[in-house]
N, C-alpha and C positions, 0 to 999 in steps of 0.2 A: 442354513443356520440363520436365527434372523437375528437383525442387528442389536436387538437388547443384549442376546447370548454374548455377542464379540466382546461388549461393554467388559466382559468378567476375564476376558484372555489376559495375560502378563504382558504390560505394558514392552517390555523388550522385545516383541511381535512386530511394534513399529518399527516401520523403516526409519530409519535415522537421519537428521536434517540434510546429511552431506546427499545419501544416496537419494531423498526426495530433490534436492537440488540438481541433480546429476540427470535424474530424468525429465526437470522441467527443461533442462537447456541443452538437453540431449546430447551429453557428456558420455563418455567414456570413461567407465569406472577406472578406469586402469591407471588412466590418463588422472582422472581425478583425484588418484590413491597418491599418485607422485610426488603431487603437491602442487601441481601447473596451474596457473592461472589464479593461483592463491597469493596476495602482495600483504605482508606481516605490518602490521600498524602499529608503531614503536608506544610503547605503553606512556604516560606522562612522568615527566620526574619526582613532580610534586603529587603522583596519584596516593591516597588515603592505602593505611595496610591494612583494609578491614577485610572481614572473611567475605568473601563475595557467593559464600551461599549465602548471607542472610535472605530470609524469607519476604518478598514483598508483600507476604500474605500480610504479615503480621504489622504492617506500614512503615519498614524499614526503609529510611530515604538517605542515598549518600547526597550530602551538601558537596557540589564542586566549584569551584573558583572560575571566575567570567573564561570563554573560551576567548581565548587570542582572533582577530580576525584577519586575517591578512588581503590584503587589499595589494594585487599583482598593477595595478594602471592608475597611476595620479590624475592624470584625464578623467579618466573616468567619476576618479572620488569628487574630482571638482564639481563633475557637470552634474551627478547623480547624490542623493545623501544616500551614504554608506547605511547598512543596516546593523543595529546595532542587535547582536543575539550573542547573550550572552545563560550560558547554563546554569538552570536554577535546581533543578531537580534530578537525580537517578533512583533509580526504581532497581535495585538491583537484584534480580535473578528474579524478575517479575515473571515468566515465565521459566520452564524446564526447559525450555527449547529454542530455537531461534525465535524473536517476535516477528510474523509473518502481516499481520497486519492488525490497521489500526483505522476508527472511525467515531467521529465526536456527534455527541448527542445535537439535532440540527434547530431543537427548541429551545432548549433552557440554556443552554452551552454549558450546563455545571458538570457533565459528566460527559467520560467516553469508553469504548471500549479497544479491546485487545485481543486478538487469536494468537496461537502460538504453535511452534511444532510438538508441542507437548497434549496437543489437543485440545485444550481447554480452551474456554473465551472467558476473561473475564472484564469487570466494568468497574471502571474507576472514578473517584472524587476528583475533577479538575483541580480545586483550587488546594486541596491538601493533598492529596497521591494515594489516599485512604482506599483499601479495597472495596466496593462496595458489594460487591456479587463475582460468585465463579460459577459458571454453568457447564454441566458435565452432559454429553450425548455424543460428540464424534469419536472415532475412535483414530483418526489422523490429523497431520497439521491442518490448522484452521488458518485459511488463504486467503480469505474474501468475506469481507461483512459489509454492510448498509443498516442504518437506521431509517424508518419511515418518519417521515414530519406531518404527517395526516394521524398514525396509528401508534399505539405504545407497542411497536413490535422490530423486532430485531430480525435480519436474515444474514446467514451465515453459509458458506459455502467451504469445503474442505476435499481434502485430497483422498479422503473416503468416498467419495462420488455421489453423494449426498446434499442438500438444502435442506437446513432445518428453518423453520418459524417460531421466534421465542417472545412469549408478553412478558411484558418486562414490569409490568404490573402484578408478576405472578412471582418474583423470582424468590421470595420467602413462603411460598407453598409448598408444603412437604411431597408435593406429587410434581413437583418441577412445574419449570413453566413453560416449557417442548411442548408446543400446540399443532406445529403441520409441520409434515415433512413433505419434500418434493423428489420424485426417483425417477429418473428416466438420462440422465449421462454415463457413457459406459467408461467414463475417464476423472483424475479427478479436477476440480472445481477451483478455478484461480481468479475469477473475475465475477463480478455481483452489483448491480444498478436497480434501484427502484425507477419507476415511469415519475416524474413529479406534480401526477394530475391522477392517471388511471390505474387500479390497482393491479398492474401487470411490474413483472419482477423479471431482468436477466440475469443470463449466469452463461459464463464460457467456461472451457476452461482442455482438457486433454485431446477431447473428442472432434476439438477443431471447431464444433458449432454454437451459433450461440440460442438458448431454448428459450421460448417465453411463456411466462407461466403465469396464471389467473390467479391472486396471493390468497384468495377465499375460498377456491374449491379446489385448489391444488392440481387444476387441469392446465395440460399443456398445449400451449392454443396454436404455438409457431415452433416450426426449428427454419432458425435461419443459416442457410450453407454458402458455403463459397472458400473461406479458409482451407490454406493445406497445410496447416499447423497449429498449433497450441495457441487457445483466445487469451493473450495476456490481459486484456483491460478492457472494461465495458464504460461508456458515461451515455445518461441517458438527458434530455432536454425537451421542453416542450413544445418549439417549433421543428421544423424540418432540416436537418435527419434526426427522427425523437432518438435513432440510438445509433449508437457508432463503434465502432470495436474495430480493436490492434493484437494482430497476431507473431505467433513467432516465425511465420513464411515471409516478413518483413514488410507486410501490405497492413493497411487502412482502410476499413468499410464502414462508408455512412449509406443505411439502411433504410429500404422506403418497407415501412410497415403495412401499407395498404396494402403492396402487391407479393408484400412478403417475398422481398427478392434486394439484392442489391442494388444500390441507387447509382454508387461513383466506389471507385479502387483507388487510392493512392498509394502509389508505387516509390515516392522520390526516397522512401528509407532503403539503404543499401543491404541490414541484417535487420534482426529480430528486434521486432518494437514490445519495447519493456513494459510503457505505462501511456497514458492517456488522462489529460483534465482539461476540463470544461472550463471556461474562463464564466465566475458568477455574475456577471454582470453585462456583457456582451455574447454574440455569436460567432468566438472563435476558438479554439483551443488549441492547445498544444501535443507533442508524441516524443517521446525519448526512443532511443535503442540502444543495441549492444556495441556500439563505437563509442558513445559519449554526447551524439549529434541530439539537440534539441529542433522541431522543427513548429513552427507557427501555421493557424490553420485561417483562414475565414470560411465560416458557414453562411447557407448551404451549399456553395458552389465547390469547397474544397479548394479555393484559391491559397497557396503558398505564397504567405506574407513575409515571413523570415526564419533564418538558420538563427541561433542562439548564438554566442560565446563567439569562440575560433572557428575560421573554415579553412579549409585546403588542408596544405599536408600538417598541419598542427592541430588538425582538430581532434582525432585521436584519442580518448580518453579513455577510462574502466568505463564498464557498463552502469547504465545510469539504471536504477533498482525502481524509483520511485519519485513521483515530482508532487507538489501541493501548491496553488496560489494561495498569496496572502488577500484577504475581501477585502481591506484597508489601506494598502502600502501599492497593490498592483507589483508586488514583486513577485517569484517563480520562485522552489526551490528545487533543487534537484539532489536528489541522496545515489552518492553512488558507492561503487560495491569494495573500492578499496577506505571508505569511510567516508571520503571526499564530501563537505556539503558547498554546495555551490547557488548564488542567489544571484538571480538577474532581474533589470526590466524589466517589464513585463513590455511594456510597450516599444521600444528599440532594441533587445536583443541582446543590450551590454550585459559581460557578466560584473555583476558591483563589487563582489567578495567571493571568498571562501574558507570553510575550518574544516582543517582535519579532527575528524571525531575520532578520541582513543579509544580503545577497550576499557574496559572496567577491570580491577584487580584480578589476575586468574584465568585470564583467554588472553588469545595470541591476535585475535582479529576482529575487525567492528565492522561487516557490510552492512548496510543499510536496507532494510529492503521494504519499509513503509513508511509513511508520514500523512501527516494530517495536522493543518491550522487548528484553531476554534474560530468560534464564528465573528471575535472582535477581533480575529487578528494579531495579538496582543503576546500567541502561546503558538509553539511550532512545537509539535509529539513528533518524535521518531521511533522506529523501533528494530534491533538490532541482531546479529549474531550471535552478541557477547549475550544475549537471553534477558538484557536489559530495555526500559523504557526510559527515554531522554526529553526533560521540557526542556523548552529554550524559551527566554522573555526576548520580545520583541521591542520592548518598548526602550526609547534614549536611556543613556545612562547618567 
């Protein structure tokens, strides 16, 4: 059957966010059906009684009142200035389904986009919340996007085991604006990097490997092996290692592209590494996993500069989903999966704050499982369980 036909199947053919979640962290349904591992995020008391299907098609935006910050270390607040994020924007029911990931336009910074487990991707007006485009081709949750900064072109990855190619130049053409797809994972697709020089595109994601792929002729030039699990996170850079990727076998590879082989393994994550970002402006980055443990990188040696927050037996926390630095403040943030948002130094380690992020009216739970700055820094995008999208201003109050 080829994939336009699927396009036409009854959307309830999807697997459902819980059972795709079940298979990325290799859960037991059974175990999952229980209710284990699920922590209920008490809704706010002052939350708004509006319907919370409104349509974010339609640029339905709930206004919510500054989130509380709470600041656990006076030390801390003294030696660091606290950040101040306070919520300006919800998008509610911006998607049908979990919002799985999110990626801001890397030119203009006026726009960004959204996948979600409802399959769609759509792209939004920063500075309003306005819809600006939904683009219809996958037919499972949309896990992984990138925008090119060289080309008006969009690349998408999803749990249909598919890469699409979208110009985004085209996206009021009645013939869509789906220009290449890429086919060769037998798994689906969690992780997505542009090169930021040569037109080569990665993508990890079930199959354990990460492929690389020529974005113009749609040939696959590498598969790079070594992983014995699920590629959660790809960042790509353009000195040495140009690419690096985090699995859920709990290991770290930074990739020598010339011999098409692995370069260095970093092992010091005890479970499965959630996320991976590139520090913009230095050669170091950062790795989350499913304990809560943040871990500091310097490139290219793979030297361990520092643990994040708590270490020893307090360190302990939900699974951290998703991290973003700020390109202005040099702070970190980390979204984790019982709602938790958590910001630190970037350069010492400390954590400076934290908010719990509630639900929106009408869900029981808020993981977090993407985020994305803009490029002044200025805007923290999350995106959520509750099927909703969350700005936060960054700026004093």
């Amino acid at each position: 059957m080829h994939y336009s036909d699927l396009l036409e199947l009854d959307d309830s053919l999807n697997p459902t966010d819980d059972l795709s979640e079940a298979i990325y962290s290799n859960t037991k349904l059974d175990f999952l059906l229980r209710g284990a591992n699920i922590k209920e995020v008490a809704a706010p008391s002052n939350a708004s009684t509006g319907n919370n299907e409104s349509s974010a098609d339609e640029g339905n935006l709930l206004e919510e009142e500054t989130a509380l910050i709470k600041t656990e270390d006076k030390e801390v607040q003294n030696r660091f200035k606290v950040p101040t994020n306070s919520l300006k924007k919800v998008l509610v029911g911006a998607h049908e389904g979990w919002v799985r990931s999110l990626t801001v336009d890397p030119v203009s910074n006026e726009w960004y986009v959204s996948g979600g487990g409802d399959s769609k991707i759509k792209i939004w007006d920063l500075a309003s919340g306005s819809l600006k485009a939904s683009l219809d081709g996958h037919i499972m949750a949309v896990r992984a996007l990138t925008v090119s900064k060289r080309y008006p072109y969009l690349f998408s990855g999803a749990e249909d085991k598919t890469v699409r190619c979208w110009d985004l130049e085209r996206t009021n053409s009645p013939a869509g604006c789906q220009i290449r797809d890429y086919h060769g994972h037998v798994g689906g697709i969690y992780a997505i990097d542009l090169h930021p020089e040569l037109d080569l595109l990665f993508t990890g994601g079930r199959d354990a490997v990460v492929r690389v792929w020529d974005i113009r002729s749609r040939t696959q030039v590498m598969v790079l092996t070594g992983h014995r699990g699920d590629v959660s996170s790809i960042v790509s850079q353009v000195g040495d290692p140009q690419v690096c990727s985090s699995s859920m076998d709990g290991t770290v590879r930074l990739w020598d592209l010339r011999k098409q082989k692995t370069h260095l393994t970093l092992t010091q994550h005890s479970k499965s590494v959630r996320s991976l970002v590139m520090h913009p402006h230095e050669m170091t980055m950062a790795s989350c996993d499913s304990t809560g443990r943040i871990r500091e990188w310097l490139l290219p040696g793979g030297e361990l500069l520092s643990e994040f927050g708590k270490t020893g037996m307090d360190a302990m926390s939900p699974v951290i989903n998703t991290m973003a630095i700020n390109p202005t403040s040099n702070e970190l943030f980390a979204g984790h999966a019982d709602g938790k948002m958590a910001f630190y130094d970037y350069e010492s380690g400390q954590e400076l704050s934290t908010v719990l992020q509630n639900p929106v009216p009408g869900n029981d739970t808020c993981t977090i499982y993407t985020s994305a700055y803009d490029m002044s820094g200025l805007r923290l995008i999350t995106g959520s369980s509750d099927k909703s999208i969350k700005i936060w201003s960054t700026e004093d109050s």
